[in-house]
C-alpha positions in Angstrom: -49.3 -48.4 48.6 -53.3 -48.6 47.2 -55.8 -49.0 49.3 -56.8 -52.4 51.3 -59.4 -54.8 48.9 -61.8 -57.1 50.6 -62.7 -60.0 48.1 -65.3 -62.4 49.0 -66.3 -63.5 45.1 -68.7 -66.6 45.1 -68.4 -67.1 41.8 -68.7 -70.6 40.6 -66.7 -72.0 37.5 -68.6 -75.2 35.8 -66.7 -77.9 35.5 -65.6 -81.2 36.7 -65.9 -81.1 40.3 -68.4 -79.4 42.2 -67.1 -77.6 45.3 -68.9 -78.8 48.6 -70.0 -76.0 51.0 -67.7 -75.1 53.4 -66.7 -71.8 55.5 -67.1 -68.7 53.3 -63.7 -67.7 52.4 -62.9 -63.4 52.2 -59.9 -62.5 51.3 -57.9 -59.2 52.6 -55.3 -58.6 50.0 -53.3 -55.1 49.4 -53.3 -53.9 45.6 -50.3 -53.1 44.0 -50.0 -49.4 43.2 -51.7 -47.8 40.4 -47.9 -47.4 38.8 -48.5 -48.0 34.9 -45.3 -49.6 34.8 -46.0 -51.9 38.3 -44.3 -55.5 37.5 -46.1 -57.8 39.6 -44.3 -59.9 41.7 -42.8 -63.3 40.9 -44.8 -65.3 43.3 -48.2 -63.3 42.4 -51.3 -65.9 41.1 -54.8 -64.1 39.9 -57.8 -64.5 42.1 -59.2 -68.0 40.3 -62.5 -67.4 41.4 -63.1 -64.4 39.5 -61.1 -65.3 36.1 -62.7 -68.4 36.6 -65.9 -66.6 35.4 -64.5 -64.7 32.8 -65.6 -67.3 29.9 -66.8 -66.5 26.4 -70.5 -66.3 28.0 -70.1 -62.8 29.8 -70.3 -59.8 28.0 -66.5 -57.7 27.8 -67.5 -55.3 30.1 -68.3 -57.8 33.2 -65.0 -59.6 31.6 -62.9 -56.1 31.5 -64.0 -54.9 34.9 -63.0 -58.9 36.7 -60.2 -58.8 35.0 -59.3 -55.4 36.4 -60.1 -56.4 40.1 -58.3 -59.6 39.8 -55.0 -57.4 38.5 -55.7 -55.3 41.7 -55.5 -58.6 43.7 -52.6 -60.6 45.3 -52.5 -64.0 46.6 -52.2 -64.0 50.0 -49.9 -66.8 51.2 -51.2 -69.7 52.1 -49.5 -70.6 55.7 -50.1 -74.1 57.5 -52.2 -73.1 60.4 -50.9 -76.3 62.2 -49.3 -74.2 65.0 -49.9 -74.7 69.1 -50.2 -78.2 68.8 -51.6 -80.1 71.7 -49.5 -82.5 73.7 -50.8 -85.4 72.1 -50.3 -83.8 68.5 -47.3 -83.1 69.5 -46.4 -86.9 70.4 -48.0 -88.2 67.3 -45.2 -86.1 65.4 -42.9 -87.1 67.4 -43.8 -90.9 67.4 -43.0 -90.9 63.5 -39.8 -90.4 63.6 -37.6 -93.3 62.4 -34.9 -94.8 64.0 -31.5 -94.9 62.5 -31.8 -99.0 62.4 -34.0 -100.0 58.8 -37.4 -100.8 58.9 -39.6 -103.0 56.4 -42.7 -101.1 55.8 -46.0 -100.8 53.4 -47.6 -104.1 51.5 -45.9 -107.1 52.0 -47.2 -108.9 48.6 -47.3 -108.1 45.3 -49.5 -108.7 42.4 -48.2 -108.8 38.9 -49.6 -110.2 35.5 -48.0 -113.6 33.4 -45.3 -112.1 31.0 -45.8 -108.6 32.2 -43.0 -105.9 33.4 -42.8 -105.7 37.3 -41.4 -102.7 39.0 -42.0 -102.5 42.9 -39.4 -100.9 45.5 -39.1 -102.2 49.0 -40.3 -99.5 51.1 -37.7 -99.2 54.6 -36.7 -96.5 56.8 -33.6 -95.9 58.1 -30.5 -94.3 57.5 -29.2 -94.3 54.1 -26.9 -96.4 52.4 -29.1 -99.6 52.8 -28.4 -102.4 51.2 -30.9 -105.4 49.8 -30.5 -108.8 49.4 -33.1 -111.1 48.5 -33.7 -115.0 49.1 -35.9 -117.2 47.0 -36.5 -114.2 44.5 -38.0 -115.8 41.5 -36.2 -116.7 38.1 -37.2 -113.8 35.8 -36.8 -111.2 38.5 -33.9 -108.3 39.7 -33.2 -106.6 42.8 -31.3 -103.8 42.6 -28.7 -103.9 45.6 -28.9 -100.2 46.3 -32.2 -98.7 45.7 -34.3 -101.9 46.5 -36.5 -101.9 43.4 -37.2 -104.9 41.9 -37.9 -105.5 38.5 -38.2 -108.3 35.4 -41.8 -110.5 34.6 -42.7 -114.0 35.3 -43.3 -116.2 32.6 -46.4 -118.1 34.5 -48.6 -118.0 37.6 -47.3 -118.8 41.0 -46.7 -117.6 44.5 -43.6 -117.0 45.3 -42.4 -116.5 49.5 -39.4 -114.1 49.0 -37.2 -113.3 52.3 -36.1 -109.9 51.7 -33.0 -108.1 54.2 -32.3 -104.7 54.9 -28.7 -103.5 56.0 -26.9 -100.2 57.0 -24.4 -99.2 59.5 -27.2 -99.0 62.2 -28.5 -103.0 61.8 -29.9 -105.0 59.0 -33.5 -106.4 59.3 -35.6 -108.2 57.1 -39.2 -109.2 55.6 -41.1 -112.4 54.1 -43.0 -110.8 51.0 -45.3 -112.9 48.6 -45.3 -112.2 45.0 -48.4 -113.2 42.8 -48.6 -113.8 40.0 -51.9 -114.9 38.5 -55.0 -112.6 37.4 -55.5 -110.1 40.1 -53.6 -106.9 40.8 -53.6 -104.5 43.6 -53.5 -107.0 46.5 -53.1 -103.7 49.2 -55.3 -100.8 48.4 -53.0 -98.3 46.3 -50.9 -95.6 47.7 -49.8 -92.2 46.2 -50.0 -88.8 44.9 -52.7 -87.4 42.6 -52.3 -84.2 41.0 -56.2 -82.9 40.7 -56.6 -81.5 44.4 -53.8 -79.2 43.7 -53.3 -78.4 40.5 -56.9 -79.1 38.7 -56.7 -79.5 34.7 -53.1 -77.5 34.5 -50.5 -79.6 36.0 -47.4 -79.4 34.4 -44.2 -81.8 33.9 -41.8 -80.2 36.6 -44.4 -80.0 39.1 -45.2 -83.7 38.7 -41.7 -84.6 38.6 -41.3 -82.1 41.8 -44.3 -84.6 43.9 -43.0 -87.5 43.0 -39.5 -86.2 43.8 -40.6 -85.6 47.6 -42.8 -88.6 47.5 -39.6 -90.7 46.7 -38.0 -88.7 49.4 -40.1 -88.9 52.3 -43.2 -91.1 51.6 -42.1 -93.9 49.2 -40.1 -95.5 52.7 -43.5 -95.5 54.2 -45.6 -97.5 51.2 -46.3 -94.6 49.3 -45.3 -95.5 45.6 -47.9 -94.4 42.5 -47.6 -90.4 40.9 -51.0 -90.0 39.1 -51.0 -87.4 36.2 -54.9 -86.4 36.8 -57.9 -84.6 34.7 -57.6 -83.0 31.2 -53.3 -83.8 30.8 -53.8 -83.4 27.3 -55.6 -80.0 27.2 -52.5 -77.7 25.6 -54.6 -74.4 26.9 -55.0 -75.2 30.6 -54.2 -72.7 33.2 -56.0 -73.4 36.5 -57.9 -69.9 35.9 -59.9 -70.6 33.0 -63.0 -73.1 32.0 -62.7 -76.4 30.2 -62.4 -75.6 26.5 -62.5 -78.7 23.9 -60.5 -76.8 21.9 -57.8 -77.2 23.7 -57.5 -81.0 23.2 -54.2 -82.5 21.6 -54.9 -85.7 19.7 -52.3 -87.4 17.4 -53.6 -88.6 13.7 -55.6 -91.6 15.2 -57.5 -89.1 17.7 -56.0 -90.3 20.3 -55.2 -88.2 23.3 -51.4 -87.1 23.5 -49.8 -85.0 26.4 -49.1 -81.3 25.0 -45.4 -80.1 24.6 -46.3 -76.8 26.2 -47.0 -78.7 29.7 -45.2 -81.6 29.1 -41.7 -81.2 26.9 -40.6 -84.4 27.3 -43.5 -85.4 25.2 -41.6 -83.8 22.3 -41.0 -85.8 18.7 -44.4 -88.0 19.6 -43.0 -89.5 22.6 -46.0 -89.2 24.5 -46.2 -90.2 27.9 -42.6 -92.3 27.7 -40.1 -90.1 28.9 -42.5 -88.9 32.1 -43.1 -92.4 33.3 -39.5 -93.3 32.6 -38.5 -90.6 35.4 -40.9 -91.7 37.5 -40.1 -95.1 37.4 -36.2 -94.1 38.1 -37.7 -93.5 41.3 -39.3 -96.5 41.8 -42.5 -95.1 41.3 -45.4 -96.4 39.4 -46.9 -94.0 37.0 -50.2 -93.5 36.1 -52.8 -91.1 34.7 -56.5 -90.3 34.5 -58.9 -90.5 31.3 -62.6 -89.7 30.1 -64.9 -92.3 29.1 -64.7 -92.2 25.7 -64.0 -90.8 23.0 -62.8 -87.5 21.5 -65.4 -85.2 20.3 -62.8 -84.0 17.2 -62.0 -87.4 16.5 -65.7 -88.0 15.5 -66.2 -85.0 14.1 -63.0 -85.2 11.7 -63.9 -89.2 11.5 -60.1 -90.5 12.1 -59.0 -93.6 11.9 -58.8 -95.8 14.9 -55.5 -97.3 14.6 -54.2 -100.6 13.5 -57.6 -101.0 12.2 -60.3 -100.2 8.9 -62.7 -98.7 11.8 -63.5 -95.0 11.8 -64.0 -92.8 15.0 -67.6 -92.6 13.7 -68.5 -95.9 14.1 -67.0 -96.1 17.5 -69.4 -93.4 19.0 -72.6 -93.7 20.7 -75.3 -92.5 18.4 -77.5 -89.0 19.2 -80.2 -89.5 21.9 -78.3 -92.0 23.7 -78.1 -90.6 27.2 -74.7 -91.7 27.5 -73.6 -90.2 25.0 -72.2 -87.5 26.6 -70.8 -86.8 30.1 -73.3 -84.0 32.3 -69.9 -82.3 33.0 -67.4 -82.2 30.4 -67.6 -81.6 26.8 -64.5 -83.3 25.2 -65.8 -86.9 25.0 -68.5 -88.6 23.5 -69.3 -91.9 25.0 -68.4 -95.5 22.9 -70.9 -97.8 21.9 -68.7 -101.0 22.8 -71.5 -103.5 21.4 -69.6 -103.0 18.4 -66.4 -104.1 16.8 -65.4 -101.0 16.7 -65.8 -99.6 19.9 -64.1 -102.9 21.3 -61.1 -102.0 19.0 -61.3 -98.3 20.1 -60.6 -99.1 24.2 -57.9 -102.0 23.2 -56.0 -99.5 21.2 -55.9 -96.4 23.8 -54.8 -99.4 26.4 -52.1 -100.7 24.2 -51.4 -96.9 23.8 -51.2 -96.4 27.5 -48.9 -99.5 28.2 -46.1 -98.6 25.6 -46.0 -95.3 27.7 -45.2 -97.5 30.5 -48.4 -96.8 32.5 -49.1 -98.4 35.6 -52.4 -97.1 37.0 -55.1 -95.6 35.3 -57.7 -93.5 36.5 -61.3 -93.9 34.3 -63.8 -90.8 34.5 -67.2 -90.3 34.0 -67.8 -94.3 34.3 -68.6 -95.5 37.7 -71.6 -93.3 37.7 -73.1 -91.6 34.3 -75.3 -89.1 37.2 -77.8 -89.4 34.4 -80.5 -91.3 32.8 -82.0 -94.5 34.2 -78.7 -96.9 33.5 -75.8 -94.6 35.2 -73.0 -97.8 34.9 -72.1 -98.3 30.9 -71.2 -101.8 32.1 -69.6 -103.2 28.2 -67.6 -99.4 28.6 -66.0 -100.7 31.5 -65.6 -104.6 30.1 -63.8 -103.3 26.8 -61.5 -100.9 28.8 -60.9 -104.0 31.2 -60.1 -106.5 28.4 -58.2 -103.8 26.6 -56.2 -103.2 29.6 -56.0 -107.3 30.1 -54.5 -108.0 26.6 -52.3 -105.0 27.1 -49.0 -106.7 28.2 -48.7 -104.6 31.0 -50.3 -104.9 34.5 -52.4 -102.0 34.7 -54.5 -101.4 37.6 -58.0 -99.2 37.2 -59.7 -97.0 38.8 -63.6 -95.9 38.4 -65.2 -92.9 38.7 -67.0 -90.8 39.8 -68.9 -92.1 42.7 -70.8 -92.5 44.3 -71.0 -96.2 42.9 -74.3 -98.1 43.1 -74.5 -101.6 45.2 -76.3 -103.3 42.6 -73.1 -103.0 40.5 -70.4 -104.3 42.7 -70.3 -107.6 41.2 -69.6 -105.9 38.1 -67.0 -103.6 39.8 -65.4 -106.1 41.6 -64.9 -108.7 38.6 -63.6 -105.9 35.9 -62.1 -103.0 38.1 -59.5 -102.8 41.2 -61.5 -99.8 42.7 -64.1 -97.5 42.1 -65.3 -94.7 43.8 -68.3 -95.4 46.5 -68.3 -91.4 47.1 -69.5 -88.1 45.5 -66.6 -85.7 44.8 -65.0 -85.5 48.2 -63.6 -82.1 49.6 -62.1 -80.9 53.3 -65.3 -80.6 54.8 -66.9 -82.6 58.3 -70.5 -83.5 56.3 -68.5 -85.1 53.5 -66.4 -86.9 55.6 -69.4 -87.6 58.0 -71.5 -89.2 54.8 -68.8 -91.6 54.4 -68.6 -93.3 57.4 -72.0 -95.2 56.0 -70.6 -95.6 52.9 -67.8 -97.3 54.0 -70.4 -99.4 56.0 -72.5 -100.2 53.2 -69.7 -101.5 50.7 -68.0 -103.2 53.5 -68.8 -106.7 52.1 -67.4 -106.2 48.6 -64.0 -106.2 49.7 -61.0 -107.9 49.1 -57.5 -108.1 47.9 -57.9 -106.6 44.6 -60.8 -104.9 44.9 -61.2 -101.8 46.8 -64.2 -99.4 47.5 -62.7 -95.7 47.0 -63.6 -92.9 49.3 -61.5 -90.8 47.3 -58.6 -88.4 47.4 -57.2 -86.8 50.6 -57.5 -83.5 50.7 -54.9 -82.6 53.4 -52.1 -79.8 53.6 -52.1 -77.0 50.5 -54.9 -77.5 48.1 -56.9 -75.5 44.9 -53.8 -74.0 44.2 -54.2 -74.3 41.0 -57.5 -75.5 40.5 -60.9 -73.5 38.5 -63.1 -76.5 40.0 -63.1 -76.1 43.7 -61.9 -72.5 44.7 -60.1 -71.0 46.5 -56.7 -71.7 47.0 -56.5 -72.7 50.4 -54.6 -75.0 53.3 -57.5 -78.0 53.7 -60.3 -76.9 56.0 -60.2 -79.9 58.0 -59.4 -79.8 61.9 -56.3 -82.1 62.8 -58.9 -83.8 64.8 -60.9 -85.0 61.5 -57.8 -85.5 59.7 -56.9 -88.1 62.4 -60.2 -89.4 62.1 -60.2 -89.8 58.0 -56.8 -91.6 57.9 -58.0 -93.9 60.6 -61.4 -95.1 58.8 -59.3 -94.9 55.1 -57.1 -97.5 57.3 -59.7 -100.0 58.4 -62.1 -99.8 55.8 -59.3 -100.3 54.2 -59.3 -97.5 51.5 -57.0 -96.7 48.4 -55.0 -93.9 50.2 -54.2 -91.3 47.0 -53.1 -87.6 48.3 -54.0 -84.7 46.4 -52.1 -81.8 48.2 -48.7 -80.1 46.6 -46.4 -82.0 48.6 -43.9 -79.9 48.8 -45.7 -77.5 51.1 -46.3 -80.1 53.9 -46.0 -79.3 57.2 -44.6 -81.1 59.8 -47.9 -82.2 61.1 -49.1 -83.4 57.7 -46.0 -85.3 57.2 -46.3 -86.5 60.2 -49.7 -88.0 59.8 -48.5 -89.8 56.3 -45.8 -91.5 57.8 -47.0 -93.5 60.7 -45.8 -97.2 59.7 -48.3 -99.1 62.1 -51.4 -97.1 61.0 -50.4 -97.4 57.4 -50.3 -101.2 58.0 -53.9 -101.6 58.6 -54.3 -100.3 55.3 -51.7 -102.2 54.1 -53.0 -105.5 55.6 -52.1 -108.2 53.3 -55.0 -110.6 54.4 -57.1 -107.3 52.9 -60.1 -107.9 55.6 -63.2 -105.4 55.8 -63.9 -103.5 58.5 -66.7 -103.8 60.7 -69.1 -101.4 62.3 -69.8 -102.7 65.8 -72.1 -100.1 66.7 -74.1 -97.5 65.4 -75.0 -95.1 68.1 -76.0 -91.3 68.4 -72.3 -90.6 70.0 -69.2 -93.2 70.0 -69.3 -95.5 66.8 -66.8 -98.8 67.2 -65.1 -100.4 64.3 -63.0 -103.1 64.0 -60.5 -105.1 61.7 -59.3 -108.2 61.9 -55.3 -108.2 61.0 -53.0 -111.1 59.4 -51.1 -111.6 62.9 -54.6 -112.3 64.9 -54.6 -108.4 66.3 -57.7 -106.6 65.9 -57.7 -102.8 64.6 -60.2 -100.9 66.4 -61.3 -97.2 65.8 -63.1 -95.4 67.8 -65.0 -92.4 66.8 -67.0 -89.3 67.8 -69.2 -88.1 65.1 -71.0 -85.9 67.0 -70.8 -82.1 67.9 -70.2 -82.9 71.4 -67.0 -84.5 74.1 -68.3 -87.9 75.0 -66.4 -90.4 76.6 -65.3 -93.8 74.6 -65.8 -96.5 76.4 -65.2 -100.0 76.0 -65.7 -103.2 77.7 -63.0 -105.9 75.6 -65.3 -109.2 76.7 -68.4 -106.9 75.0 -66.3 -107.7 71.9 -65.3 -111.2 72.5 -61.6 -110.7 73.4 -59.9 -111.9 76.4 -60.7 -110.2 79.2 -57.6 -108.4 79.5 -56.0 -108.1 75.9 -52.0 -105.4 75.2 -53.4 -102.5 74.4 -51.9 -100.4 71.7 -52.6 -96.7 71.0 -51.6 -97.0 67.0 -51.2 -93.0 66.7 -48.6 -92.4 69.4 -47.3 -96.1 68.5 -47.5 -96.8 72.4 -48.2 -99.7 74.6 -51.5 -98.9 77.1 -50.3 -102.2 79.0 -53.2 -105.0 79.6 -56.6 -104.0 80.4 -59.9 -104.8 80.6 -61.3 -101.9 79.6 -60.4 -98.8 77.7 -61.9 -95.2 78.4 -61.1 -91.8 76.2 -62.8 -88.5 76.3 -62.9 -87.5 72.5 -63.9 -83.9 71.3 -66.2 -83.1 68.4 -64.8 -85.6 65.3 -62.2 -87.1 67.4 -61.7 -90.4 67.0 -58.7 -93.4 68.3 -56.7 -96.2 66.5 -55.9 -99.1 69.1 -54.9 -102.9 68.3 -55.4 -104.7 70.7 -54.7 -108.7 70.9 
């Protein structure tokens, strides 16, 4: 065999997300020998961070000689290093495991839009056949016997208490869910899978279809129920390796963007988006993906027609020397100027576009925060994408970014979106995760059911593996001790929870930490109370939630470098003197006490309720 390469590239590609600093990453990879007729291997991926580089700027001699190292380079594998658990990892694994009896689990209410299409599946473990039955449910609504998703509209607004039951060969349980129906959607802070961590600009059909498969499989029982198709979907040229190129952009005759056959075949004959969501609702999924502020760049420049209208593209667009005009960081999209007629018409077309696809969710970019000029939030941007999405006939929850959002805008936010970033562009490192402890504090008063600050995705398990933006491919760099501590704080703040790992490369561990019903249902809360930061202090931080049975959720976390000792006195926070103690991560009773105490290491943190 050739001889042993050591790559430690720190080359950067522009584009949407900039990578956060982290542990220098090298390397130690064996070429392939210098055999001419040397097939390289099935599994073998090109070193992203140097063909990342390799854009029309370079001269062909820096391209020829990257493109000849990355050849001479194979992926090593990416392994979970989640081995030698300690004994209390090893009981938080084991405390996940369901019991053969069903389980009702995730948000227990639903919000749904007059005279929309509903599709929601009751999430319960257990072992499989179950069977549903329903009480109360609505006029205008189904529940399908064996899969438990319910769908059908309602013709008006109303609550609706709905006693749901759960049966297999093991026992039969049941639930008391509320259904909305009025003007607000997104009661529980959303829960699911987001292709961008993973995959980048370059995710293809079969490996969303693949996620959602496993999220169906192993996380939907849990709460976990929206597949989000992420950045640049309808760029035909996307690989992962290369830079953003405009060229790339499929539109249809209106200039509107479509999903290209090449990544997406079902998309085939004009279908668009269709066929995709139609799987993924089969699963009893919601379906959603993410778009650019604005509008395309060759739809101005070829001045199409904006459809079902006399308007042109070029009288949609912002005018030159507006400074949002543009995004800093992409070049596909010129911002709207939605003053007009026109750019009104522009958003309520592209969200009656996105609704006959059956979308769900979508994901706005390059909205929440322009990062330039003195106004950074196009606020009438965001109110004609709102009222586009409104009229749409389909209950369409949306998202904002990038963050970090400002404070002076979250009446805004909170009247026109359902969340919105509060964070900059959030990778597996401690000082990112460390930032947002304060900004969960700070946006802690502007929530509510409906209306969620967003720390952003999770970057857990296998990551970049596909991804130009953030290199290298990699297992996430956090410890297990800050992932304990992120999915804590995501649950009290509480925090849409959206992964962005390949599922189907979890671990145990990670699985493990995704599944564990009673701190899921912090998040899940339906009274949808902010959290609280009790103290601020140079070691142990305490936060608390109040929950819909009376409990309180109470973290406790070491942000430090150091071991210190938690410890709390329960009449210090106005509880009885000697509240049940819960330990939500091993999902075990501590008994009554007066006081709890708990040595945590560097980033360590604990979930208790305690009533």
């Amino acid at each position: 065999m050739g001889s042993i390469l050591h790559s430690s590239a720190s080359i950067v590609c522009p584009g949407k997300r900039r990578a956060s600093p982290g542990t220098p990453h090298t390397v130690t990879q064996e070429a392939p020998p210098t055999n001419q007729n040397y097939q390289l291997p099935a599994n073998f991926r090109l070193h992203r961070a140097v063909l990342c580089c390799c854009n029309r700027t370079m001269n062909l001699r820096c391209t020829i000689s990257l493109l000849a190292l990355a050849a001479n380079i194979s992926s090593a594998e990416i392994v979970s290093p989640n081995t030698n658990l300690n004994a209390r990892e090893e009981q938080i694994i084991a405390a996940v495991q369901p019991s053969a009896a069903p389980r009702f689990n995730g948000s227990y209410v639903i919000g749904i839009r007059p005279g929309t299409p509903l599709l929601d599946t009751l999430s319960v473990t257990g072992e499989r056949p179950i069977t549903f039955t329903a009480r109360s449910l609505p006029h205008g609504l189904q529940l399908d016997p064996l899969t438990g998703i319910i769908t059908g509209s309602l013709p008006r607004k109303g609550e609706h208490k709905v006693k749901f039951t759960a049966k297999n060969s093991a026992g039969k349980t049941t639930a008391s869910i509320k259904i909305v129906c009025g003007g607000n959607l997104a009661l529980t802070p959303p829960m699911g899978w987001n292709s961008y961590d993973a995959f980048g600009d370059s995710v293809k059909e079969s490996e969303v279809l693949a996620n959602a498969q496993w999220l169906k499989d192993h996380l939907q029982p849990f709460g976990w129920n929206t597949v989000v198709v992420d950045f640049r979907w309808y760029d035909s040229k996307a690989d992962g390796i290369r830079v953003q190129n405009p060229e790339g952009v499929t539109l249809d005759e209106f200039g509107r963007c479509v999903p290209p056959e090449n990544r997406f075949p079902s998309a085939a004959n004009g279908a668009g988006f269709r066929p995709l969501a139609d799987k993924v609702h089969a699963m009893g999924l919601k379906f959603g993906i993410h778009i650019m502020r604005g509008i395309p760049r060759r739809a101005v420049q070829e001045n199409l027609p904006i459809h079902g209208t006399t308007f042109k593209a070029s009288q949609a667009v912002r005018q030159a020397g507006d400074t949002a005009r543009e995004c800093r960081w992409n070049r596909d999209m010129y911002g709207v100027d939605a003053s007009t007629e026109a750019g009104k018409a522009w958003y309520a077309d592209i969200a009656k576009q996105y609704a006959d696809w059956g979308v769900d969710y979508i994901k706005c970019d390059d909205i929440a925060n322009l990062e330039r000029g003195t106004n950074r939030y196009p606020q009438l941007e965001v109110e004609a994408l709102a009222n586009g999405l409104l009229s749409s006939g389909r209950s369409i929850v949306l998202s904002l970014s990038p963050g970090p959002a400002q404070l002076q805008t979250a009446s805004h936010l909170k009247e026109f979106a359902n969340l919105w970033r509060i964070s900059g562009d959030f990778w597996d490192n401690w000082r990112s995760l460390n930032r947002n402890f304060d900004l969960f504090a700070s946006w802690s008063t502007n929530t509510a059911p409906g209306h969620w600050p967003d720390g952003d995705m999770i970057p857990f398990g296998h990551i970049c593996e596909r991804n130009c933006d953030v290199r290298p491919d990699r297992w996430t760099r956090f410890t297990r001790d800050e992932q304990l501590a992120l999915m804590s704080l995501w649950a009290l703040a509480p925090s849409p929870l959206m992964l962005g790992m390949n599922l189907l490369d979890n671990d145990p561990w990670t699985a493990a930490i995704l599944s564990n019903p009673e701190v899921l249902a912090v998040n899940q809360d339906p009274a949808g109370r902010a959290v609280q930061r009790m103290t601020k202090q140079p070691a142990i931080e305490i936060w608390t939630k109040q929950l819909n049975d009376g409990s309180l959720a109470i973290g406790l976390f070491n942000r430090t470098d150091q071991t210190f000792t938690a410890h709390v006195v329960w009449r210090d926070l106005k509880l009885r003197r000697a509240p049940m103690v819960r330990d939500l991560w091993l999902r075990k009773d501590l008994g009554r006490q007066e006081s709890f105490s708990e040595d945590l290491a560097p980033h360590a943190s604990v979930l208790l309720k305690v009533k």
